[in-house]
C-alpha positions in Angstrom: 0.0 0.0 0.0 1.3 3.0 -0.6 0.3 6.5 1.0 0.2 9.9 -0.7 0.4 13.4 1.7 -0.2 16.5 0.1 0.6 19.7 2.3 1.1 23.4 1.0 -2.4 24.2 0.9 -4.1 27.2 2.6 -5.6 30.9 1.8 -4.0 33.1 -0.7 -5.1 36.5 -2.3 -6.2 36.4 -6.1 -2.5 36.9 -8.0 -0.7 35.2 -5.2 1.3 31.6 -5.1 1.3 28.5 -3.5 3.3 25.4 -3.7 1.6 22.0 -3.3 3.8 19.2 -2.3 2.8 15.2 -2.5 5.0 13.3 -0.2 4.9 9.0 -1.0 5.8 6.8 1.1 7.6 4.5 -1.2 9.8 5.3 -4.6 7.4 7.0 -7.3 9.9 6.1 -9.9 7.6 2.8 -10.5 4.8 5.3 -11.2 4.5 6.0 -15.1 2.3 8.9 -14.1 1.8 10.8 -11.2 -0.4 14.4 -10.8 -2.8 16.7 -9.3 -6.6 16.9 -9.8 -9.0 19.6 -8.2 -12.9 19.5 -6.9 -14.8 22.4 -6.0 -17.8 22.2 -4.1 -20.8 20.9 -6.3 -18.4 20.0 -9.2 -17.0 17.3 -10.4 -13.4 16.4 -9.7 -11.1 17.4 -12.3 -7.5 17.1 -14.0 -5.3 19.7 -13.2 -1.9 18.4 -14.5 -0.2 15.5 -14.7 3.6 14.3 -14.9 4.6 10.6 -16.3 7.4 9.0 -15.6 10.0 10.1 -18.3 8.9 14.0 -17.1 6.9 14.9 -19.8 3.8 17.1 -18.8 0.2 17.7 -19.5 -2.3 20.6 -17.8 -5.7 21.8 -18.3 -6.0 24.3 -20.4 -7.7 26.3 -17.3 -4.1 26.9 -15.9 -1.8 26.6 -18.9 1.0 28.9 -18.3 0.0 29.7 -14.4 1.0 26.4 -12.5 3.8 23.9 -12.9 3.9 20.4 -12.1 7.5 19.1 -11.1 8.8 15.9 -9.5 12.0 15.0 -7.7 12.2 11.2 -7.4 14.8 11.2 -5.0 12.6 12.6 -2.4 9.5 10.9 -3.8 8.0 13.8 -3.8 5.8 15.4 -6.7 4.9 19.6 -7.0 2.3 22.0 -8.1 3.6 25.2 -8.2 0.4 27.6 -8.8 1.0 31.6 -9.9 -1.4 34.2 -10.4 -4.3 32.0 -8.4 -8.1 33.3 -9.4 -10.9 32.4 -7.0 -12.0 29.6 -9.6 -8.9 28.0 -8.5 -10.7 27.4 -5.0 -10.7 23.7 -4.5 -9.3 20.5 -2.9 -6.9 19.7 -4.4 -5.6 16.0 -4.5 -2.4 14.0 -5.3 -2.9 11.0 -7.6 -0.2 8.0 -8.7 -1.3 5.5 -11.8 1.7 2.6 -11.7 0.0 -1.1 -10.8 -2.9 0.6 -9.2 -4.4 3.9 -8.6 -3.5 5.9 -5.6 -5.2 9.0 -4.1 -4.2 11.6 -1.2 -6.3 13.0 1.1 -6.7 16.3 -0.4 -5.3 19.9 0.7 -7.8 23.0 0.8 -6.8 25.8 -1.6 -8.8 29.1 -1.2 -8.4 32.1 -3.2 -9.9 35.1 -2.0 -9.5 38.5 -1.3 
């Protein structure tokens, strides 16, 4: 079993930063992708970006050139690093590993308002 931690979340003005971590608790280098999906109250949870395993990258088009997803497999550890937040960024945000099977973390709270 493995266990996914996301931490970094929190309140932030609209135009501020955050940086979302995702701490495994075993290699993610057997993980072809790993990322970062998003669910705002009454919506549906959604992809926010995604990283595979040979570091290429996909996002949704929503925050295309405003966040970056990054991952350091020595510290098993995947990023989100969000720029210019906009309220409709307001969501919990949640780590997610594909490899064998499909892992989830618990979520972190990200709330942009002013």
């Amino acid at each position: 079993q493995v266990q996914l931690v996301e931490s970094g979340g929190g309140l932030v003005q609209p135009g501020g930063s955050l940086r979302l971590s995702c701490a495994a608790s075993r290699s993610i280098s057997s993980f072809n992708v790993m990322g970062w999906y998003r669910q705002a109250p009454g919506k549906q949870r959604e992809l926010v970006a995604i990283i595979t395993s040979a570091a290429g990258t996909n996002y949704a088009d929503s925050v295309k050139g405003r966040f970056t997803i990054s991952r350091d497999n020595a510290k098993n550890t995947v990023y989100l690093r969000m720029n210019s937040l906009i309220p409709e960024d307001t969501a919990v945000y949640y780590c997610h590993a594909r490899g064998f099977m499909v892992y989830w973390g618990q979520g972190t709270q990200v709330t942009v308002s002013s």
